[in-house]
FIKOLTI-232358 format. One record per residue (C-alpha): x, y, z. Coordinates in pm, whole numbers. Each point is the difference from the previous one (the first is absolute). Layout:
// FIKOLTI-232358
{{X; Y; Z}} ...
// end
This chain:
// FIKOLTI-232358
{{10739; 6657; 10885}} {{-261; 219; 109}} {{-349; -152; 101}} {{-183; 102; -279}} {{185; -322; -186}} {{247; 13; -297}} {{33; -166; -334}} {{240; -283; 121}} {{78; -309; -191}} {{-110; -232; 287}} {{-328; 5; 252}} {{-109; 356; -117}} {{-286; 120; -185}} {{-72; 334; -193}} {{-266; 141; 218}} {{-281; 204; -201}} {{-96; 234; 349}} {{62; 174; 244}} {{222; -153; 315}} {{-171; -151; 318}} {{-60; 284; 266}} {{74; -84; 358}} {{332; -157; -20}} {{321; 103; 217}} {{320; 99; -184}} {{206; -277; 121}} {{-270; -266; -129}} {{136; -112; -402}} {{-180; -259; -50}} {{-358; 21; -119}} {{-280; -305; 54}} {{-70; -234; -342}} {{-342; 120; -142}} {{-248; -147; -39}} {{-154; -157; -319}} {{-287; 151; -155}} {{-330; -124; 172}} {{-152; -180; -341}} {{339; -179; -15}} {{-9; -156; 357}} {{-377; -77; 11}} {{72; -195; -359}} {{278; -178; 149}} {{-205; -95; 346}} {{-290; -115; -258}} {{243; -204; -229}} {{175; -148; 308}} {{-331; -97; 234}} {{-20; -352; 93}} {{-243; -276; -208}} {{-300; -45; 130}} {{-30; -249; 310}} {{325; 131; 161}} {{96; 133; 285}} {{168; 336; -146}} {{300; 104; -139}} {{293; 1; 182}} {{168; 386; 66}} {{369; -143; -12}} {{-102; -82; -357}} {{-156; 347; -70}} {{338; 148; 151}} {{218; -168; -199}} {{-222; 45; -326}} {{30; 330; 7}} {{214; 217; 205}} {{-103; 336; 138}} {{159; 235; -260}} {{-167; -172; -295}} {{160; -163; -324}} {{250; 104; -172}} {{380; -142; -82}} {{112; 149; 352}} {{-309; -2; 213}} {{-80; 385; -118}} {{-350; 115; -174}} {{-20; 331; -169}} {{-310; 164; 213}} {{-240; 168; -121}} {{-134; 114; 361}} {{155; 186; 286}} {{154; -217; 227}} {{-135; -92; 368}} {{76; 230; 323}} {{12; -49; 337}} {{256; -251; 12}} {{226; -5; 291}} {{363; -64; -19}} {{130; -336; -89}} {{-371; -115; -158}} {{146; -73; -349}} {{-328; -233; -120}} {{-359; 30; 5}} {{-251; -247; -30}} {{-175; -144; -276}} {{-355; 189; -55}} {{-294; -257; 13}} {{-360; 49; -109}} {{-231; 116; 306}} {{-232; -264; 136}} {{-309; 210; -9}} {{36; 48; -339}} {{67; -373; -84}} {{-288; -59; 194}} {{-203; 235; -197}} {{48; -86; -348}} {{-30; -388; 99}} {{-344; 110; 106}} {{-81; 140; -262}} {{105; -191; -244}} {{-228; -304; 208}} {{-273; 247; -5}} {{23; 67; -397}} {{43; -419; -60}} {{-340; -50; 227}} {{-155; 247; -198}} {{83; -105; -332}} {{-95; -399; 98}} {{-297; 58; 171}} {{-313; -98; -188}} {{-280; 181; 8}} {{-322; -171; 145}} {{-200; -109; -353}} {{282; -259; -36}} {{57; -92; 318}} {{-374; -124; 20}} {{50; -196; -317}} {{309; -135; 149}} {{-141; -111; 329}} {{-320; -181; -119}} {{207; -199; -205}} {{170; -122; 369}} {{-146; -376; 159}} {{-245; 153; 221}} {{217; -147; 357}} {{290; 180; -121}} {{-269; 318; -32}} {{-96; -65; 433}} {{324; 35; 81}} {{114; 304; -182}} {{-292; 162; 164}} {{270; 4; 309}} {{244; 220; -149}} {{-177; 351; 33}} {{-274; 167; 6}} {{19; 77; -345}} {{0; -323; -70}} {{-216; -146; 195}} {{-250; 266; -216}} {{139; -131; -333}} {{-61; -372; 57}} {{-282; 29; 173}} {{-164; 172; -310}} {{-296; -223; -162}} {{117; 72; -313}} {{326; -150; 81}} {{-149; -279; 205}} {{-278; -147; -257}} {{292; -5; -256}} {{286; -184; 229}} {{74; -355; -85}} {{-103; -214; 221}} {{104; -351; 132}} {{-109; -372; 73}} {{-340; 106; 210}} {{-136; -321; 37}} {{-199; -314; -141}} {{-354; 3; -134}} {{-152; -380; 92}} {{-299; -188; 47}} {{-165; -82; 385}} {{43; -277; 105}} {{-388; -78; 52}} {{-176; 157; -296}} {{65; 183; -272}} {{37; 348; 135}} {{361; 152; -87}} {{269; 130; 287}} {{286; 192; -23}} {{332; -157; 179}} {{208; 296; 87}} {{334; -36; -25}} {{116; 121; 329}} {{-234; -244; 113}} {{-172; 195; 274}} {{-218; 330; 26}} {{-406; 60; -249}} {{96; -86; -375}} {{135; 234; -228}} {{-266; 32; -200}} {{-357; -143; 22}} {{-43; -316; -128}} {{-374; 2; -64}} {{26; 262; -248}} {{-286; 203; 81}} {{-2; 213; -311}} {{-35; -295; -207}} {{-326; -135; 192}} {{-148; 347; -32}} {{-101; -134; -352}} {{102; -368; -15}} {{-189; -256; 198}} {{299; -192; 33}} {{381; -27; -157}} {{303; -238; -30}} {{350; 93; 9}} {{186; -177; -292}} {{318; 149; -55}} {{237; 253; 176}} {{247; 197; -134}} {{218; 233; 204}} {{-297; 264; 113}} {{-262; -139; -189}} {{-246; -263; 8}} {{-211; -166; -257}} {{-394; -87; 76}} {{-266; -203; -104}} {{-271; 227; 94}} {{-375; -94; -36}} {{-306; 167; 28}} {{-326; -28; 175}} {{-230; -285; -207}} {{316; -67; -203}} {{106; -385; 53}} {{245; -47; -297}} {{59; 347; -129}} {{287; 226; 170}} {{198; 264; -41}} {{407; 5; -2}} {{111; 286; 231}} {{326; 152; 82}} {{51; 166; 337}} {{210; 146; 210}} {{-82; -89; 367}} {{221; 285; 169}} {{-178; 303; -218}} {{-356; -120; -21}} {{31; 27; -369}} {{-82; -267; -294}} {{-111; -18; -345}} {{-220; -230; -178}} {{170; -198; -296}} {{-236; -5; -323}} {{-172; -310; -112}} {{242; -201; -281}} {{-169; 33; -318}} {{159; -45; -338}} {{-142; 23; -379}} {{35; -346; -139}} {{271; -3; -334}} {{-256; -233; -212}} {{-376; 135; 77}} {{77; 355; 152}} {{-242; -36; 298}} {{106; 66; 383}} {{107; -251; 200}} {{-1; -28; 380}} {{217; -213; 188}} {{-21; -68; 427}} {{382; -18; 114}} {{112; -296; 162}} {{332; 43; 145}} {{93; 363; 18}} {{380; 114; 45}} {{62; 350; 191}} {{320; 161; -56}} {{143; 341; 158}} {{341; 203; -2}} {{104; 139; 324}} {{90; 334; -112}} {{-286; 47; -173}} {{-280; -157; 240}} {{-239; 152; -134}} {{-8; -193; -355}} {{-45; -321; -55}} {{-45; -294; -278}} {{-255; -288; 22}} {{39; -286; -206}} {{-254; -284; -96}} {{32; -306; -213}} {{-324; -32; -242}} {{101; -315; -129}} {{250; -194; 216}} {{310; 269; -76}} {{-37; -9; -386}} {{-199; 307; 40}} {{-15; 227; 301}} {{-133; 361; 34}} {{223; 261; 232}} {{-161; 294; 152}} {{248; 279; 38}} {{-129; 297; 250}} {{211; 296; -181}} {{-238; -116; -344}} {{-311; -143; 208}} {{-113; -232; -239}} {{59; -359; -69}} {{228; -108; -314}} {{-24; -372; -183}} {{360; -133; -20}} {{109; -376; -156}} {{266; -226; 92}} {{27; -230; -292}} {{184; -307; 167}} {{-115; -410; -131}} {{40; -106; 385}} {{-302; 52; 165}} {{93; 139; 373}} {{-192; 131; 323}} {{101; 189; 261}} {{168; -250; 270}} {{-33; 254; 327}} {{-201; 287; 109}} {{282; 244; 42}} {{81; 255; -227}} {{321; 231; 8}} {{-8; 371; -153}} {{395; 42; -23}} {{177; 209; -330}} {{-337; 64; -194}} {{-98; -340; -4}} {{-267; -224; 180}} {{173; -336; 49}} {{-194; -327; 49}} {{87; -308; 97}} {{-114; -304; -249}} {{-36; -371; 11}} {{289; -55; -253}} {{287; 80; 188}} {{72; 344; -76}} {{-143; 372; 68}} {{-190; 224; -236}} {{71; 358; 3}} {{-241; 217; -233}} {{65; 405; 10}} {{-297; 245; 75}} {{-115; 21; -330}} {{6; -343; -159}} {{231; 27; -256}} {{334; -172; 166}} {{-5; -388; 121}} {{276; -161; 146}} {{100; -341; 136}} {{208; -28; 352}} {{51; -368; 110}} {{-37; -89; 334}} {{359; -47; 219}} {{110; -369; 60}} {{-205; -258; 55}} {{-301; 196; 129}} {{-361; -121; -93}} {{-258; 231; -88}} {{-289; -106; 301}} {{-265; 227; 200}} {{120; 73; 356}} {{389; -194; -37}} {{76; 316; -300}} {{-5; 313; 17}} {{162; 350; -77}} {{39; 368; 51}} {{227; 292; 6}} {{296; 96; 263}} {{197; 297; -47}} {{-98; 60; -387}} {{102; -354; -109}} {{-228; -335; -69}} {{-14; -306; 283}} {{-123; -284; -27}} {{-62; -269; 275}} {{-84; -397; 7}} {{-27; -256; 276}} {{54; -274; -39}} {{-216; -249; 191}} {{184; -358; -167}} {{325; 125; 197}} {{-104; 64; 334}} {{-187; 396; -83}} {{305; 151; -122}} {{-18; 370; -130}} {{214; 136; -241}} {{-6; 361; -117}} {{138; 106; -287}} {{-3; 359; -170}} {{50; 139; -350}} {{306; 219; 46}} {{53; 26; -367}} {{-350; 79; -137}} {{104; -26; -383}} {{200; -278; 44}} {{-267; -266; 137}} {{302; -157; 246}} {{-134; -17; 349}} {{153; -12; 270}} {{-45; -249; 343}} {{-23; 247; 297}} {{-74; -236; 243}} {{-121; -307; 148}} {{-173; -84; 345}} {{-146; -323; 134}} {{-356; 116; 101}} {{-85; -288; 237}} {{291; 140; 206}} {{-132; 357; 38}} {{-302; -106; 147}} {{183; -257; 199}} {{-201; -315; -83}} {{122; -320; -143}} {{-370; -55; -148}} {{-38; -70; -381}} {{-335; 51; -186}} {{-27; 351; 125}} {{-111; 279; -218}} {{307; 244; -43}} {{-15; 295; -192}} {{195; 330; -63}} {{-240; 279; -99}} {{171; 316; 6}} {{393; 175; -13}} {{48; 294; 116}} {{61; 297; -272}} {{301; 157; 155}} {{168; -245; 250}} {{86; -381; -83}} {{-275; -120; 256}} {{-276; -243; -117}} {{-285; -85; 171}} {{-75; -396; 49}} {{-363; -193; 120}} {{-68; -331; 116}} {{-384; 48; -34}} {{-121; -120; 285}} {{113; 229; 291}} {{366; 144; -45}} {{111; 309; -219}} {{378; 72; -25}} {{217; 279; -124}} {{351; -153; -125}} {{328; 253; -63}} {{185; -150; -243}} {{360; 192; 50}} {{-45; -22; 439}} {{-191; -371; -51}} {{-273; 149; 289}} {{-297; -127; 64}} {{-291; 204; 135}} {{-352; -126; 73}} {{-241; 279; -157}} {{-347; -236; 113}} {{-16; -322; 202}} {{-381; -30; 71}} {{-123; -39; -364}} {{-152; 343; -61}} {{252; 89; -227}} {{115; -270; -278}} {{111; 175; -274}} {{-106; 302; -221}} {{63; 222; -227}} {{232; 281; 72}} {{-76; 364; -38}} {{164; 302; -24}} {{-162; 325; 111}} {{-38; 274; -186}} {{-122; 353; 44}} {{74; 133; -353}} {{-292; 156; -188}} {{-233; -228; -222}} {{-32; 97; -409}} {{-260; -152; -94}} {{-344; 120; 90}} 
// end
């Protein structure tokens, strides 16, 4: 059979061109072609190993498919002339594989064209980042120069969320207010004397405290019994000066005045900036709620027979209700504008009293607190997991006596504060000691053991921009 091939019934294949040059006469036996290009590189593709391995094994390739091709007999019909330069007795050529470099350049760019269709263009990325706790924001300032540009932007910094700063709190000897900060070392955070107030007040008193804002009694020069309720923001400078409460009486029509009280501040984290006030006009039958987004007072009823006071000074802004603790056992939660009134009893066998009850917000949900000074000062914490459901919860329980190591009854115990974002709670024994208790690592930490600092209440800073003028 000459070399050219033949039309043979077995291992022969009707060639479509020319014979291979180069060849001596006594050589009858022509190398198995090749298989088209598209046909190997589909086959290498289909056969590649899963991600995670260490590659495909080439025994596997070589007995997948064999040199010639498919076929019943091992013979493909080419389409191609077949390879040269083969010297005698090389019968098989090897399988073609994709080149490196140009694996290596479509993998980059096919990264290239996924970074530039994620990457977000620097409007967003601004809104994104002062929406970041502002201690996350430091450190990200380490990851480039970019962005150490980006977070360090004052746009993005007065608009980060911040956390526990510290504790507002009387002095010891006097009435001047400090600032405890939470560290616990280094000038306070913010000035405590609130200089911008006393450019037109003669004097002030801090009353409430919600997240970054703080509600004053502010009086004039020559003005004994008059003042004015003010909301500030220590950390900006900036504060606004609440209207007087005035109301058109329902029988005669003419204006009447009334002097608040006790005054409830409330105030959302992510919106620090606006803020509800509440005051009872006559016990909690009728109370008027300032709303900063409206900036006027509205008259709002709660028409119960049981005639109720507040029980505690604390107030907790949590799900678009001020909640307040009462002397009946239970807590009253009344929305921003008035209009909804609901009843949540108080967990177990707690006892509504100033300074052994108390509340506030952790992580979004309700806590309450009692200790118990009839069995040996011990605190119990529950929280509200279920907010429509009224079933609390008990968290935990301490025995205070033994965190400030004494065995001494008759003491004063009282927990004042928990922390927003951790399960921490800060503990007093008013006389000398301040602790900080972890409830999930049961560690104790003295925060103040000369008296200074004996409880507060605790602030959040905040740089955002004020609304109201």
């Amino acid at each position: 059979m000459p070399p050219g091939g033949g039309g043979g019934k077995h291992g022969s294949t009707k060639h479509d061109h020319p014979p291979v040059a180069g060849l001596r006469r006594d050589e009858d036996t022509l190398p198995r072609p090749t298989p088209p290009y598209e046909v190997v590189a589909r086959e290498l593709l289909r056969r590649r190993p899963s991600r995670g391995s260490a590659g495909a094994d080439p025994r596997v390739e070589k007995e997948a498919m064999p040199p010639g091709g498919g076929g019943q007999h091992g013979c493909t019909k080419q389409e191609h002339p077949p390879a040269t330069g083969l010297r005698r007795g090389e019968d098989k050529l090897p399988l073609p594989t994709l080149p490196s470099p140009a694996i290596t350049t479509i993998v980059y760019q096919r990264r290239k064209k996924q970074q530039a269709e994620v990457s977000i263009p620097e409007g967003p990325l601004m809104e994104i980042l002062s929406r970041v706790p502002y201690k996350s924001l430091c450190r990200f300032t380490c990851v480039s120069s970019s962005w150490l540009a980006l977070c360090s932007d004052p746009d993005v910094r007065k608009r980060s969320p911040q956390g526990l700063s510290g504790f507002f709190h009387k002095h010891r000897h006097g009435n001047g207010l400090k600032f405890h900060n939470l560290s616990g070392r280094g000038p306070p955070l913010v000035d405590p004397s609130l200089p911008f107030i006393l450019r037109v007040y003669e004097r002030f008193m801090v009353v409430q405290c919600s997240g970054s804002l703080l509600l004053c009694e502010c009086w004039k020069p020559a003005e004994r019994y008059e003042f004015d309720l003010v909301v500030c923001n220590p950390a900006t400078q900036k504060w606004t000066v609440l209207p007087p409460i005035e109301f058109l009486d329902e029988e005669d029509g003419d204006l009447v005045s009334f002097r608040p009280v006790d005054v409830y501040l409330g105030s959302a984290a992510a919106s620090p900036t606006c803020f509800v006030v509440l005051v009872p006009l006559h016990r909690l039958h009728d109370v008027a709620i300032y709303s900063s987004e409206t900036g006027q007072w509205t008259r709002s009823g709660w028409y119960d027979e049981e005639d109720v006071t507040v029980a505690t000074a604390e107030c907790v802004f949590l799900k678009g209700f001020m909640h307040l603790t009462l002397d009946e056992s239970f807590i009253l939660a009344v929305d921003t504008k008035g209009e909804d009134w609901r009843r949540i009893p108080l967990p177990g066998d707690m006892e509504p009293s100033y300074g052994n009850t108390s509340m506030g917000q952790s992580r979004g949900l309700l806590h309450a607190w009692y200790i118990d000074p009839d069995e040996d000062y011990q605190l119990s914490v529950w929280v509200l997991k279920d907010y429509d459901s009224d079933r609390w919860r008990l968290k935990h329980t301490v025995d205070v006596l033994e965190l400030f190591d004494t065995e001494c009854h008759g003491k004063f115990c009282e927990m004042f504060a928990i922390h927003p974002e951790r399960n921490l709670i800060y503990i007093t024994n008013g006389e000398d000691t301040t602790l900080s208790y972890d409830m999930d690592s049961q560690k104790v930490e003295a925060m103040c053991t000369s008296g200074e600092f004996l409880g507060g209440l605790p602030y959040i800073a905040s740089f955002a921009e004020w609304l109201p003028s």
